[in-house]
C-alpha positions as CSV (number, residue, x, y, z in Angstrom):
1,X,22.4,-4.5,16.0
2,X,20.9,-2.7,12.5
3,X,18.2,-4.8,11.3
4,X,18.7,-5.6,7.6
5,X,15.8,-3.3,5.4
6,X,14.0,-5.1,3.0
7,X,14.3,-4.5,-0.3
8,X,11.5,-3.4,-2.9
9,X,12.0,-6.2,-5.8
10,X,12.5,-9.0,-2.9
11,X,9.4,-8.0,-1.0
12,X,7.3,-8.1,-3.9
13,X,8.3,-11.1,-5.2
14,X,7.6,-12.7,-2.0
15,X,4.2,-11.3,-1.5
16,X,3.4,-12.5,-5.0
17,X,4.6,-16.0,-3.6
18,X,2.1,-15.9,-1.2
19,X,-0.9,-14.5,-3.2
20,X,0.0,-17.9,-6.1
21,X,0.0,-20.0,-2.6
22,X,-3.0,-18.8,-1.3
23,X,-4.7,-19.5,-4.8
24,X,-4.5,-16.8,-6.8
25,X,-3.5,-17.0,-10.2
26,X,-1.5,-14.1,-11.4
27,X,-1.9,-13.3,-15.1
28,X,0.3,-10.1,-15.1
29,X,2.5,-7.9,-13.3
30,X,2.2,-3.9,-13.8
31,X,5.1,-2.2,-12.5
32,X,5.0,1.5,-11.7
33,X,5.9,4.6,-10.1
34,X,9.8,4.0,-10.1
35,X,9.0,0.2,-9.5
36,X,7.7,1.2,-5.9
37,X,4.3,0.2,-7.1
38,X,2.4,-2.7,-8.6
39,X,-0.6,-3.8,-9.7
40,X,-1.1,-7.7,-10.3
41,X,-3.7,-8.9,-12.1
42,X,-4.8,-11.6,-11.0
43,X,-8.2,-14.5,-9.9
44,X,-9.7,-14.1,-7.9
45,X,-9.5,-10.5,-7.9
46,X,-6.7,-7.8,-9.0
47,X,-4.2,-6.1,-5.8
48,X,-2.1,-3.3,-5.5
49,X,1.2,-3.3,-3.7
50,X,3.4,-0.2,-2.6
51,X,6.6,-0.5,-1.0
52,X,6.7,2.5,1.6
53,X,9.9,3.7,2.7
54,X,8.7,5.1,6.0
55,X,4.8,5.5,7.3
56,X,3.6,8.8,7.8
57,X,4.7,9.9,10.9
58,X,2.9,13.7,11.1
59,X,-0.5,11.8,9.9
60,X,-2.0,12.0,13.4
61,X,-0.5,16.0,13.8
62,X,-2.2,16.7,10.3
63,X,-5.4,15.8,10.4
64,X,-6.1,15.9,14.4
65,X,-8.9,18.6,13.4
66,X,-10.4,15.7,11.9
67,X,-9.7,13.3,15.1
68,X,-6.7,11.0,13.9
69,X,-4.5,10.0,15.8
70,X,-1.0,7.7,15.3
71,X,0.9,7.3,12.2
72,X,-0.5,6.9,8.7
73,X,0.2,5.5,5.3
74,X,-0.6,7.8,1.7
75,X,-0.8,7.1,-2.0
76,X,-0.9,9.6,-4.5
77,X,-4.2,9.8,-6.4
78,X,-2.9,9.0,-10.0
79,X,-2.1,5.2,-8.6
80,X,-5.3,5.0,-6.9
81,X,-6.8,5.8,-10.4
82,X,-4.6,3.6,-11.7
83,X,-5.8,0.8,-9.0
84,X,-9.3,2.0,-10.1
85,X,-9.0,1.0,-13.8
86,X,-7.8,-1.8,-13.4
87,X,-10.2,-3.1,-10.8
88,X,-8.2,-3.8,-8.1
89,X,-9.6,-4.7,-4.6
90,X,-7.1,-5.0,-2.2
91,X,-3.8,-2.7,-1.3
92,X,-1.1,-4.2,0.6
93,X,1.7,-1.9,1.9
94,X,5.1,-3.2,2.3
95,X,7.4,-1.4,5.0
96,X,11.7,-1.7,4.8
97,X,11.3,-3.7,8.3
98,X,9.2,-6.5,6.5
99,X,6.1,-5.5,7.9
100,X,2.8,-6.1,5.3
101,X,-0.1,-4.1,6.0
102,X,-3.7,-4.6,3.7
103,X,-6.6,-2.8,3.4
104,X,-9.6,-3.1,0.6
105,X,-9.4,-0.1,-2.1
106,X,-12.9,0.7,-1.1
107,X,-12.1,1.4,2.7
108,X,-9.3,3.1,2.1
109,X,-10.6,5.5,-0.1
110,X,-13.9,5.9,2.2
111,X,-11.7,6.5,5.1
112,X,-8.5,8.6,3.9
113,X,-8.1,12.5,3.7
114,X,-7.2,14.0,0.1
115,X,-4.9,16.2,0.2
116,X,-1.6,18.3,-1.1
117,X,2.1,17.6,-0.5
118,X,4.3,20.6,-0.8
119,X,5.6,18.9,-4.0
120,X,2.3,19.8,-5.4
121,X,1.4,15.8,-5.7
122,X,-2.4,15.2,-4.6
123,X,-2.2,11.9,-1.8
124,X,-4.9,10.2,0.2
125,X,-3.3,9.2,3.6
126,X,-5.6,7.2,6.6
127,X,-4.2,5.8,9.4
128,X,-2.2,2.4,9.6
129,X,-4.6,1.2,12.2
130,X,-7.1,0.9,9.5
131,X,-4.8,-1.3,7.8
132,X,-4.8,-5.3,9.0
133,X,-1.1,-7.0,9.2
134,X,-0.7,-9.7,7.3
135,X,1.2,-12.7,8.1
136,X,3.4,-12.8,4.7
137,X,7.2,-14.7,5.8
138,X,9.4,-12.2,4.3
């Protein structure tokens, strides 16, 4: 049997739910990037979310010079600038099997590899391993 994939605006809307029931209060919403990003604003501190179609399955192949192993998870560098200005502290990663990953902005940038995809985009991928799961009911 197919598991059902989750879809973007659903996912989000529940991990929103749990941010406002673990006492945040969200003061706006900044869709972008096709609506596969967001950025809420919100107390007590701001968070990113992506929905990922897929992790990064070549991650460990790509950077094994550099001693990775496993899968991996990127995000271009104009969003992480984006999460920059507007102070966010936490990225949470949504997968189409309902999984929800986080890491703080700050360790993912210390611990990701820039680089270039051949559609000339400039990502910072790290491994998923990095990432905690969170317990979010979606």
């Amino acid at each position: 049997m197919k598991q059902e994939v989750l879809k973007a605006d659903v996912a989000f809307r529940k991990v929103i739910d749990w941010l406002i029931n673990h006492d945040f209060e969200v003061a706006n919403v900044l869709p972008f990037n096709e609506n596969r990003y967001m950025i809420v604003i919100a107390k007590p501190f701001n968070v990113f979310i992506k929905y990922s179609r897929d992790t990064f399955h070549n991650f460990g192949y790509q950077f094994r010079k550099e001693g990775a192993t496993g899968v991996g998870e990127s995000i271009n560098t104009a969003a992480l600038k984006t999460c920059i200005q507007n102070k966010v502290k936490k990225l949470y990663s949504i997968f189409p099997n309902g999984h929800i990953y986080s890491i703080s902005l700050q360790d993912f940038l210390v611990n990701s590899f820039k680089w270039q995809q051949k559609e000339d985009t400039e990502v910072r991928s790290i491994s998923i391993h990095l990432f905690k799961r969170e317990d979010i009911e979606v």
